[in-house]
C-alpha positions as CSV (number, residue, x, y, z in Angstrom):
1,X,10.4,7.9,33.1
2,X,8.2,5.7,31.5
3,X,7.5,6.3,27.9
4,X,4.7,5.4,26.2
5,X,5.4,3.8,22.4
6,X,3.2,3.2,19.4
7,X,4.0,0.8,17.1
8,X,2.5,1.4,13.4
9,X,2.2,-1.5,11.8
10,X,0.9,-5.3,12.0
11,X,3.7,-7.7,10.2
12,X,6.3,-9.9,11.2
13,X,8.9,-6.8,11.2
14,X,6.3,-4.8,13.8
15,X,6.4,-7.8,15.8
16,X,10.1,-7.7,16.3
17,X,10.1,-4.5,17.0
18,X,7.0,-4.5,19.7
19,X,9.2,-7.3,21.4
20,X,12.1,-4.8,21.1
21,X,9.9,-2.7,22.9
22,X,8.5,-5.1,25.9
23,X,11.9,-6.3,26.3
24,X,13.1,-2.5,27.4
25,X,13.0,-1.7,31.2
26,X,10.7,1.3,30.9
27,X,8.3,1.8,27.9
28,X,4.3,1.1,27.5
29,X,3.5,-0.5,24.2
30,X,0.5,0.5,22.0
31,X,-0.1,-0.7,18.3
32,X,-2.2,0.6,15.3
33,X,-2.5,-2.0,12.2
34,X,-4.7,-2.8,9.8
35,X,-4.8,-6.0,10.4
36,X,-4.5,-8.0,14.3
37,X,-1.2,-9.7,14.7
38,X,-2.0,-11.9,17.3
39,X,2.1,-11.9,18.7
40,X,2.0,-7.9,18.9
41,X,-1.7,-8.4,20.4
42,X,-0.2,-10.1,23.1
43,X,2.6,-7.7,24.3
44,X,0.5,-3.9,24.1
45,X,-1.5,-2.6,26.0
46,X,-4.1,-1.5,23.6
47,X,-4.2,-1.7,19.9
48,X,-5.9,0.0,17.3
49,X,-7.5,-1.8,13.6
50,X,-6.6,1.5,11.3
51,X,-4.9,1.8,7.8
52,X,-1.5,2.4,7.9
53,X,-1.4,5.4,5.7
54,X,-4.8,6.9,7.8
55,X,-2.7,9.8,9.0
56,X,-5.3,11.7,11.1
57,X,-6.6,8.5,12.4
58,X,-3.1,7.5,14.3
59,X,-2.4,11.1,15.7
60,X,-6.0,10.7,17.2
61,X,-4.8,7.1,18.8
62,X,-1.5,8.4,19.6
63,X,-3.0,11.2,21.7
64,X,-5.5,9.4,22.9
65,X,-3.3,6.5,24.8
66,X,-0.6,9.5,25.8
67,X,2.5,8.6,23.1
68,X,5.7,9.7,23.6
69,X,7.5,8.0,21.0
70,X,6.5,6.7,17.8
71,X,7.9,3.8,15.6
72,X,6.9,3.3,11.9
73,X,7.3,0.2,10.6
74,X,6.0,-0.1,6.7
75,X,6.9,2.1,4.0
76,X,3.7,2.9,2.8
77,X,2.7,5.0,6.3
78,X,6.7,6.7,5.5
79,X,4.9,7.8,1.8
80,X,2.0,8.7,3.6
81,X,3.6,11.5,5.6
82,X,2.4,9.3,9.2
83,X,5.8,10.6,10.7
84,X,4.9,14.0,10.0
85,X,1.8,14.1,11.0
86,X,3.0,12.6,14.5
87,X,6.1,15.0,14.9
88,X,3.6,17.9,14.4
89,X,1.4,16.9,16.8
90,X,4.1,16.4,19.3
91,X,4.9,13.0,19.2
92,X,8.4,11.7,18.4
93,X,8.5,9.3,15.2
94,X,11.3,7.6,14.3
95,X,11.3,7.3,11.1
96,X,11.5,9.5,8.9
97,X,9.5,12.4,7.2
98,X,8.1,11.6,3.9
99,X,10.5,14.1,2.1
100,X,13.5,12.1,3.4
101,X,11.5,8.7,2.6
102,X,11.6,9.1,-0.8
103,X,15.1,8.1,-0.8
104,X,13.3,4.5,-0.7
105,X,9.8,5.8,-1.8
106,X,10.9,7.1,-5.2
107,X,13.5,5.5,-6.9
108,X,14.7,8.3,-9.3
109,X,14.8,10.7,-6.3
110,X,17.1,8.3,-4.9
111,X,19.2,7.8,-7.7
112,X,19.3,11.3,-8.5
113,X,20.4,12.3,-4.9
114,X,23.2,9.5,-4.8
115,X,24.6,11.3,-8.2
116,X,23.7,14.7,-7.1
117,X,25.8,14.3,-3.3
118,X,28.3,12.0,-5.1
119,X,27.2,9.0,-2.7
120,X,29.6,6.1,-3.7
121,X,28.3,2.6,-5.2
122,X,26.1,4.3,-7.3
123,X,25.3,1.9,-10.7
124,X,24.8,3.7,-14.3
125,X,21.1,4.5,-14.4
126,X,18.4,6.4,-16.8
127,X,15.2,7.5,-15.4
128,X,12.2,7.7,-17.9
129,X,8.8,8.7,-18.0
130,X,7.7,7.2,-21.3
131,X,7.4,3.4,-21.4
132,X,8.4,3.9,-25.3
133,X,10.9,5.1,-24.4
134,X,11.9,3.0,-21.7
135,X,11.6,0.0,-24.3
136,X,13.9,1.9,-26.7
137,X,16.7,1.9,-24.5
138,X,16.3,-1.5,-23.5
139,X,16.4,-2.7,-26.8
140,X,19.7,-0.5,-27.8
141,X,21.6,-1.4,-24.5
142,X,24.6,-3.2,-24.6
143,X,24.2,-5.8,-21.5
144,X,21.9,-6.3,-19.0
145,X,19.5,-4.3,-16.6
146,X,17.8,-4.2,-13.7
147,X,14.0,-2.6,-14.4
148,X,12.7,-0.9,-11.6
149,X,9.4,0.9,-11.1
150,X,9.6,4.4,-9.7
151,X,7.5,4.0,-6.6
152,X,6.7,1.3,-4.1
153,X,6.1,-1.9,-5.3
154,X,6.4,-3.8,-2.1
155,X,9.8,-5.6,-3.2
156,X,8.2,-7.3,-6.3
157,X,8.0,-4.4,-8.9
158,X,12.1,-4.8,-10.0
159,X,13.1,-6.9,-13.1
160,X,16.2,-8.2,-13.7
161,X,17.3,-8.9,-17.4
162,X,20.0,-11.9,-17.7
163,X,18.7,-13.5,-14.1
164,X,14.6,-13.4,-14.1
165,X,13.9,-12.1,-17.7
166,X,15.4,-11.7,-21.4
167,X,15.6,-8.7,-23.1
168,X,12.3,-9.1,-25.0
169,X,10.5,-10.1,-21.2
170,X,12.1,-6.4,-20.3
171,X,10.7,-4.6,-23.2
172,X,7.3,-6.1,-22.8
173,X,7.4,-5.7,-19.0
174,X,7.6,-1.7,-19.4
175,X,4.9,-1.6,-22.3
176,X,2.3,-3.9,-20.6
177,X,3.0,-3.5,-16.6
178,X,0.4,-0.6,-15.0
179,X,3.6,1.3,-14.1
180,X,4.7,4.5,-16.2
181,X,7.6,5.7,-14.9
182,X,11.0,3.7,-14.6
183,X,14.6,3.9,-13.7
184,X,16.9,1.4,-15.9
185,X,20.0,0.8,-14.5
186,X,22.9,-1.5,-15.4
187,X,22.7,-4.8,-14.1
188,X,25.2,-5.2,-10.7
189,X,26.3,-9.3,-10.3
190,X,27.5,-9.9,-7.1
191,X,26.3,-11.2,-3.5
192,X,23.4,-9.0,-2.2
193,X,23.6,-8.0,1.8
194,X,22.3,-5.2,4.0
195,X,22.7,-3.2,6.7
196,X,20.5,-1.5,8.8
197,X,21.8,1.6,10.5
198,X,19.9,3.9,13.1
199,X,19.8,7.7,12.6
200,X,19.2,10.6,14.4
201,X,20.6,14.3,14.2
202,X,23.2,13.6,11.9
203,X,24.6,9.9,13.9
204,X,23.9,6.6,13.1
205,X,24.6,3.4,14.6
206,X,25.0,0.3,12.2
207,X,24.1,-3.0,13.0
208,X,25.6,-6.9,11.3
209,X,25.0,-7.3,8.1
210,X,21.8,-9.5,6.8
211,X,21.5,-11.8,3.4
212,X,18.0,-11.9,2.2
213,X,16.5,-14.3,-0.1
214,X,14.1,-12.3,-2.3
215,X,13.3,-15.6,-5.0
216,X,10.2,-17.7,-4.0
217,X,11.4,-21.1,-4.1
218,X,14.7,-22.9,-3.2
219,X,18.1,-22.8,-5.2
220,X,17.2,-18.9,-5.5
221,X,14.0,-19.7,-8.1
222,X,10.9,-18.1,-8.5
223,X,9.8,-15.2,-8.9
224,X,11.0,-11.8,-6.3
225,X,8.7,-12.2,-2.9
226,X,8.9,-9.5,-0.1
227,X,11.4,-12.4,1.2
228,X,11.8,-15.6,2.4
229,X,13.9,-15.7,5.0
230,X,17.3,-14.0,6.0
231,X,20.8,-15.0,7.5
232,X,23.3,-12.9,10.0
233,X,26.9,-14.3,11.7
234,X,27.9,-13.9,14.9
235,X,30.5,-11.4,13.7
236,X,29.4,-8.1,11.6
237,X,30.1,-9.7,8.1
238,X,28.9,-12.6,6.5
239,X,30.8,-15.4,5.9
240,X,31.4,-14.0,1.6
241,X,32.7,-10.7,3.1
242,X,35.7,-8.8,4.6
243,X,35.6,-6.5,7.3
244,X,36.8,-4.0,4.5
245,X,34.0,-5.0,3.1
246,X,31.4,-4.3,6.0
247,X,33.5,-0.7,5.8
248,X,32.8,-0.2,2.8
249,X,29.0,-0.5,2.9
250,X,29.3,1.7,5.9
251,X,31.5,4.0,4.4
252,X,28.3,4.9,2.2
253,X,25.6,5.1,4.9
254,X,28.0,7.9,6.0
255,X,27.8,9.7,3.4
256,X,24.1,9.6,2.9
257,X,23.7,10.9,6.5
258,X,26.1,13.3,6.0
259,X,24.0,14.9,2.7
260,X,20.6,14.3,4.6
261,X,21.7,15.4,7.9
262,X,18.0,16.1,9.2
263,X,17.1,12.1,8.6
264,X,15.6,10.3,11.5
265,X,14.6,6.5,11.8
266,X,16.5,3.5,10.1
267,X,18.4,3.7,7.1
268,X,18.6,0.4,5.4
269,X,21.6,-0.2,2.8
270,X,20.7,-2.7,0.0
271,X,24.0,-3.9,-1.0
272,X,25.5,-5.4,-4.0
273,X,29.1,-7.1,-3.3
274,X,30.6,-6.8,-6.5
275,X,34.2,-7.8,-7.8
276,X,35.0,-3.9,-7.6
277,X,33.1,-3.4,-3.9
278,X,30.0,-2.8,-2.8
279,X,27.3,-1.2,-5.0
280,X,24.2,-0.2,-3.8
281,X,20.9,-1.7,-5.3
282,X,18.6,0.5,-2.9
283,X,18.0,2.0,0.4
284,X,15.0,1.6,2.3
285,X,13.7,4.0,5.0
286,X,12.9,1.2,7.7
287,X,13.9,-1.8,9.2
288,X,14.0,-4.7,6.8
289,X,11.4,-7.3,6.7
290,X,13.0,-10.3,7.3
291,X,15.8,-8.3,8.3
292,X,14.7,-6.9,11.3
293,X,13.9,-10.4,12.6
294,X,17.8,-11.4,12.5
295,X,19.0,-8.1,14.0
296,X,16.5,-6.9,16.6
297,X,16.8,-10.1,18.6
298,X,20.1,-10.2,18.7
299,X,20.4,-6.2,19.8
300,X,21.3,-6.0,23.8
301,X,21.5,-2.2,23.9
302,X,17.6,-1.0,25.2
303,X,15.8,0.0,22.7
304,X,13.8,2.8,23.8
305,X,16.7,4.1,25.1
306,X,18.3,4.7,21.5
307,X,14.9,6.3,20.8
308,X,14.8,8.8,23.8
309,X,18.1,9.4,22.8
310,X,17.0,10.6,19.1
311,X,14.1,12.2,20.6
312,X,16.1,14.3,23.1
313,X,19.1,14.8,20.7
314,X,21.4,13.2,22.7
315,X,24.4,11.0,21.3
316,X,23.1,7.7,20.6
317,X,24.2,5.0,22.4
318,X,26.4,2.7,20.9
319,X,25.0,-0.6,19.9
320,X,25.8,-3.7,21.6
321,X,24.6,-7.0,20.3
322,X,25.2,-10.5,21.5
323,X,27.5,-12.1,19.2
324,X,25.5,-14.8,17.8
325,X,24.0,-16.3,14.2
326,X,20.8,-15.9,13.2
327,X,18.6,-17.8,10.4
328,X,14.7,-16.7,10.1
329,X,12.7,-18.6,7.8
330,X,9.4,-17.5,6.5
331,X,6.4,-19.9,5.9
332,X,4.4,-18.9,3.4
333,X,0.8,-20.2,2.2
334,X,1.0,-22.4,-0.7
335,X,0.9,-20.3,-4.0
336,X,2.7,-17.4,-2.7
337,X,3.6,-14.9,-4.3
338,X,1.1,-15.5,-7.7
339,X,-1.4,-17.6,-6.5
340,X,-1.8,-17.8,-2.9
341,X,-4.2,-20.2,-0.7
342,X,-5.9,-18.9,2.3
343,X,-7.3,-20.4,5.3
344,X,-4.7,-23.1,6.4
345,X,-4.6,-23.4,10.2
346,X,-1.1,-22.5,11.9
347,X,0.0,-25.5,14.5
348,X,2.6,-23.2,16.4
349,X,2.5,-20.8,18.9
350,X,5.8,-18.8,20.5
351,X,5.0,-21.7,23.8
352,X,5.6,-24.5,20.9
353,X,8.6,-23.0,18.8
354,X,11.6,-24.8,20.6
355,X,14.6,-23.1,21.1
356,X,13.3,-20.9,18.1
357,X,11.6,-17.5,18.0
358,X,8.4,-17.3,16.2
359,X,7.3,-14.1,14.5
360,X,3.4,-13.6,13.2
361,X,3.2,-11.6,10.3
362,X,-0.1,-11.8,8.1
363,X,-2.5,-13.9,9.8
364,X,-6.2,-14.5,10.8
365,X,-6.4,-14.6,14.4
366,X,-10.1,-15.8,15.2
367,X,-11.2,-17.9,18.2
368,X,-10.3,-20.8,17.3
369,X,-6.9,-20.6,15.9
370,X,-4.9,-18.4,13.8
371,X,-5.1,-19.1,9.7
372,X,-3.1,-18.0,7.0
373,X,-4.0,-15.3,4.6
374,X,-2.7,-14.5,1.3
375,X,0.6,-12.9,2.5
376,X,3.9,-14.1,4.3
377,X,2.5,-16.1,7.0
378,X,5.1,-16.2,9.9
379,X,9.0,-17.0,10.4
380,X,10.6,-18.6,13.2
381,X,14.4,-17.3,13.9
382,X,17.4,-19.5,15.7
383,X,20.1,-17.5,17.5
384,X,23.2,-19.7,18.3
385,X,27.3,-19.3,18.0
386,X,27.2,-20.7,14.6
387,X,25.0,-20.0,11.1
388,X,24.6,-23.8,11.2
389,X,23.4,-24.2,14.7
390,X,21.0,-21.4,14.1
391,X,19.6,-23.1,10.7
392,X,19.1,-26.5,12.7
393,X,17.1,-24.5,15.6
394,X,14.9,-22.7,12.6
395,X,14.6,-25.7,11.4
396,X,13.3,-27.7,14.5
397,X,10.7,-25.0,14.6
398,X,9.0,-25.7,11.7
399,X,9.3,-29.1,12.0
400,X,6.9,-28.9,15.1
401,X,4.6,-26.4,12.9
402,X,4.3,-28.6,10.5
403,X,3.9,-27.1,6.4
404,X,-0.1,-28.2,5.4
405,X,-1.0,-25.4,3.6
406,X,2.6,-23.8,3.8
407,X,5.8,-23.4,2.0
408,X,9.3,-22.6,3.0
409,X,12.9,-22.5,1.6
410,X,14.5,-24.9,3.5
411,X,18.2,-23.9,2.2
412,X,18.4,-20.7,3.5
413,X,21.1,-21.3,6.0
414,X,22.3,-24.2,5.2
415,X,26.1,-25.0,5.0
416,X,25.5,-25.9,1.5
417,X,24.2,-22.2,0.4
418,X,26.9,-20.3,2.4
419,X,29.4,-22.3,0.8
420,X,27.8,-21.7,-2.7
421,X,27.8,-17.3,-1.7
422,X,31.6,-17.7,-0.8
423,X,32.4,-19.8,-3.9
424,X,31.1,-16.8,-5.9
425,X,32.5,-14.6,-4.5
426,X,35.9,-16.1,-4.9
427,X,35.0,-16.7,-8.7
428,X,34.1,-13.3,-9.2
429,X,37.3,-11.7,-7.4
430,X,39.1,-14.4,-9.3
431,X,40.4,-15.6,-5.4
């Protein structure tokens, strides 16, 4: 049976997963965005300009090109209730419905639900409603703390005091910011990392752990971006971890499927490696963005198959993946994230990339070219045996691309910054 898959969603993440998709021996791709990525453009069979929250409006393009599956990329269509809508009109989304989103879509739900279900790796955390308030406790704590704003803040809403800001920057953060709720919560110092696990009638499948670089410029400076780039190994763990570790991490994704056992879609681990273990700094409901770029290419298990599989209720297949490195790098327009510059041409196509794989996330496709807008531009991802070989093939990539207009961290990868993650690590265990 062929099955016929919509894809909501237009950014480098979505066009992972539509190649996810063309790559499987028996699906029909078909793509709703708000905007026209020119790489997911190419591999459906139709696509649809629509808001990604637009609920109504992707039921009526999901029925209208036949869909038998669903896959929902961004958060903000999660929040929106776009899987519920599609469930209820008969069409399989994974992801999940916007009650179980607000584990990533409201961050005092998710604390609360961590405390409430005794989920482990749970930090110390306050929730309040009164910025006054908030700056009161920050003022009175004893250390350092991470500021996050209740909702969605598309990864640049979090403050951390004693890395990004002072106390004072905290306190004037919560009075002046437009946000009015926050949850304060104590300061975790380790090496971050994620997993992304699939779920589906009380299973999940996990897949090798990512590193994310979240700071804007190189040397892990700047201010927090929706990220720069991202790093796997050829094994489940990074090169700073154990495999008792990696068990660890997954040790908690078991435990939040097992208190939300009616969860569907990914569930996304944001991990703190701590002296004491892995913490957890947040969960996402959907594949990572860069993360998806390191772990979808590497997956050799079909796809659609894992989704038929949810859909029917079937076991889910286990997940085989092809035992290599990955390094994706993210070009940005210069000024990004504060002050970005559009309009700058982009001198590579997927033909042109090398050895690498290039990803389009927010671009201008028009007749002539494709242009940058004011968001993450594209990334290019290496696969190879070794991080290091996988850097040098990102690398090559972007040399051919060339960076007028652009901006990229050029470390992320590099022997130098995996060698400065273990080192920490080893400080902070005291190895």
């Amino acid at each position: 049976m062929t099955e016929t898959v919509l894809l909501v969603g237009g950014g480098g993440r979505e066009h992972a997963i539509a190649r996810a998709v063309d790559d499987s021996a028996d699906a029909e791709l078909y793509a709703c965005a708000s905007n026209r990525n020119p790489g997911i453009d190419s591999l459906a069979e139709g696509f649809e300009t629509v808001e990604e929250t637009d609920a109504d409006a992707i039921v009526a393009y999901a029925e209208a090109v036949g869909a038998t599956l669903a896959v929902i990329g961004p958060e903000s269509a999660l929040e929106a209730g776009v899987a519920d809508a599609l469930d209820d009109a008969g069409v399989y989304a994974f992801g999940p419905r916007a009650e179980q989103a607000r584990i990533e879509t409201d961050k005092a739900f998710q604390r609360e639900f961590m405390a409430d279900n005794a989920i482990p790796g749970c930090p110390d955390y306050e929730i309040f409603d009164d910025p006054e308030a908030a700056a009161d406790y920050i003022r009175e704590y004893d250390g350092d703390l991470a500021i996050k704003p209740r909702g969605l803040t598309g990864g640049k809403g979090v403050r951390v005091i004693g890395d990004q800001i002072t106390a004072e920057e905290g306190v004037e953060y919560v009075l002046e910011s437009d946000y009015e709720e926050y949850v304060l919560e104590e300061r975790l110092v380790g090496e971050e990392f994620t997993i992304q696990a699939f779920v589906a009638d009380g299973q999940y499948r996990v897949s090798p752990a990512v590193q994310d670089h979240k700071r804007a410029y190189e040397g892990d400076e700047g201010p927090n971006t929706g990220g720069m780039g991202s790093y796997s190994d050829a094994t489940f763990e990074l090169p700073f971890m154990t495999e008792d570790d990696y068990t660890a991490a997954v040790e908690i994704i078991d435990a939040v499927v097992g208190a939300m056992d009616d969860y569907k879609g990914i569930l996304y681990g944001q991990f703190m490696l701590t002296a004491e273990g892995p913490k957890v700094v947040e969960f996402n409901a959907r594949f990572g963005d860069p993360e998806a770029m390191n772990t979808l290419p590497v997956l050799e298990t079909d796809f659609v198959s894992v989704l038929r599989a949810a859909r029917e209720g079937e076991d889910l297949p286990e997940l085989e993946f092809s035992n290599q490195a990955t390094v994706c790098k993210y070009a940005v327009p210069d000024g990004y994230p504060t002050d970005p510059t559009a309009g700058a041409r982009v001198n590579i196509d997927p033909d042109s990339a090398g050895e690498a794989l290039l990803f389009y996330a927010s671009v201008d496709a028009r007749e002539d070219g494709v242009y940058t807008t004011t968001s993450r531009s594209f990334a290019v991802v290496g696969r190879a045996g070794t991080i290091t070989e996988a850097e040098a093939i990102a690398e090559d990539a972007l040399q051919r691309a060339g960076e007028e207009g652009l901006r990229v961290r050029h470390d992320i990868g590099t022997a130098e910054l995996l060698q400065a993650r273990i080192d920490h690590m080893n400080e902070l265990r005291g190895d």
